[in-house]
C-alpha positions in Angstrom: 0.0 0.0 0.0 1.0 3.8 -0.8 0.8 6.3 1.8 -1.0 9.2 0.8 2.0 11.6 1.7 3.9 10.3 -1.4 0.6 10.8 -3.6 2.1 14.5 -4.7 1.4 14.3 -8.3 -1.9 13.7 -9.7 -2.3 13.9 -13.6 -6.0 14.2 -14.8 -7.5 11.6 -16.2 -5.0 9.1 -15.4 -4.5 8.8 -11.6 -4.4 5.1 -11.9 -1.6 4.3 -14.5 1.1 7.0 -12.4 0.4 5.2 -9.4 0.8 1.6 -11.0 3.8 3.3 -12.9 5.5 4.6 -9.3 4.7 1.4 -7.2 6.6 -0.8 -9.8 9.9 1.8 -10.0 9.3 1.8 -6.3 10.2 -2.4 -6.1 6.5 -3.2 -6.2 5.2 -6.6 -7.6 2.2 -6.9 -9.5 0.7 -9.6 -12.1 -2.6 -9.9 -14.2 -5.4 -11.6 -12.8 -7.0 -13.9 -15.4 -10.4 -13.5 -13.8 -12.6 -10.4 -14.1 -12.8 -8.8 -10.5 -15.2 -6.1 -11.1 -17.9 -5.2 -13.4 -18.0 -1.3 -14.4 -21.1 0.0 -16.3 -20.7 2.2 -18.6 -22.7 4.8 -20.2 -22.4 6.7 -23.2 -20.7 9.5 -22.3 -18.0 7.5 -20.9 -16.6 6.8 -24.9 -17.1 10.3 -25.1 -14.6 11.4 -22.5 -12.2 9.0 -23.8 -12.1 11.4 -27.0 -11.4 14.8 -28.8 -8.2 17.3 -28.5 -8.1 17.7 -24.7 -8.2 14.3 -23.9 -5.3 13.6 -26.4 -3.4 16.4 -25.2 -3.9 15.2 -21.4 -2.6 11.7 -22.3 0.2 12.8 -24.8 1.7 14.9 -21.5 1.3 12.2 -19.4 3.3 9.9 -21.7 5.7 12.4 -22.4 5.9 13.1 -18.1 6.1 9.3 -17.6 9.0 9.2 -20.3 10.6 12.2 -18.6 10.5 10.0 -15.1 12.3 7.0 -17.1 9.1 4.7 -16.6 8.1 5.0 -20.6 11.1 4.5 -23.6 10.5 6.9 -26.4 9.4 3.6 -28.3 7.0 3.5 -25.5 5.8 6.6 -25.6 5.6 6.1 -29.7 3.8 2.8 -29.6 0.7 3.7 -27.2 0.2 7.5 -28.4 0.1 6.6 -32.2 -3.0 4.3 -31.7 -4.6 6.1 -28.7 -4.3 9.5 -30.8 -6.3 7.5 -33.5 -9.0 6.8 -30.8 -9.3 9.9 -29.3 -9.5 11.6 -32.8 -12.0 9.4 -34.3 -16.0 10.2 -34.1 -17.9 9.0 -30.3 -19.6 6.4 -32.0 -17.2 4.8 -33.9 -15.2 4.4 -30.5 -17.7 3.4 -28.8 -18.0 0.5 -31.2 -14.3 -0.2 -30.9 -14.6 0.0 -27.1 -17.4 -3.0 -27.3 -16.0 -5.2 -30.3 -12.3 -4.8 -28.9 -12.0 -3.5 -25.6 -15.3 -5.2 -23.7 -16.4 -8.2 -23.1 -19.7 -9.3 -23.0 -20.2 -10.4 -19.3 -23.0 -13.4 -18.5 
C-alpha cells in the first residue's frame, strides 16, 4: 500500500496508471489476474470522454511526463500515443464501437 503523503502528483485523467507506474519503480510486484474482478457500467458519455483534443493532449503529456520520469522508452511513448491519438480523434460512436468489439467483453 502507498501512503497518501507520497501521492504529490496527480495527472487528470490518469490517476491510476502514475500510481501503477510509481509502485513498480518503487520495487512493487504486480501480475494480471485472469479472472474479471469487477464489473463497471458504462454509459455513453464514458466513450465520449475518452475522446477529442483535450483528452489527447492530457494523455500525450502524461506519456511524455512518464517518459521524462524514465518509466516510458520513447518507443513507448511512440507505440501507445500513435494508436490512442487515432482513438481519441475518431467520431464517439465509432469508438464506442471499438470499445465493445475490442476492448469489452460481453459479461454473463
Amino acid at each position: 500500500m502507498v501512503r497518501i503523503h507520497h501521492l504529490t502528483r496527480r495527472p487528470l485523467y490518469f490517476e491510476d496508471y502514475d500510481l501503477f507506474n510509481r509502485m513498480l519503480a518503487n520495487g512493487s510486484k504486480a501480475l494480471n489476474l485472469p479472472d474479471i474482478c469487477l464489473f463497471v457500467r458504462t454509459g455513453s458519455s464514458f466513450y465520449g470522454r475518452r475522446g477529442g483534443l483535450d483528452y489527447l493532449s492530457y494523455m500525450a503529456k502524461f506519456r511524455l511526463d512518464q517518459y521524462e520520469s524514465g518509466y516510458f522508452s520513447l518507443i513507448d511513448v511512440a507505440c501507445t500515443l500513435v494508436p490512442h491519438a487515432a482513438v481519441c480523434l475518431m467520431p464517439n460512436a465509432m469508438r464506442t464501437w471499438l470499445y465493445n468489439t475490442f476492448l469489452r467483453k460481453a459479461v454473463s
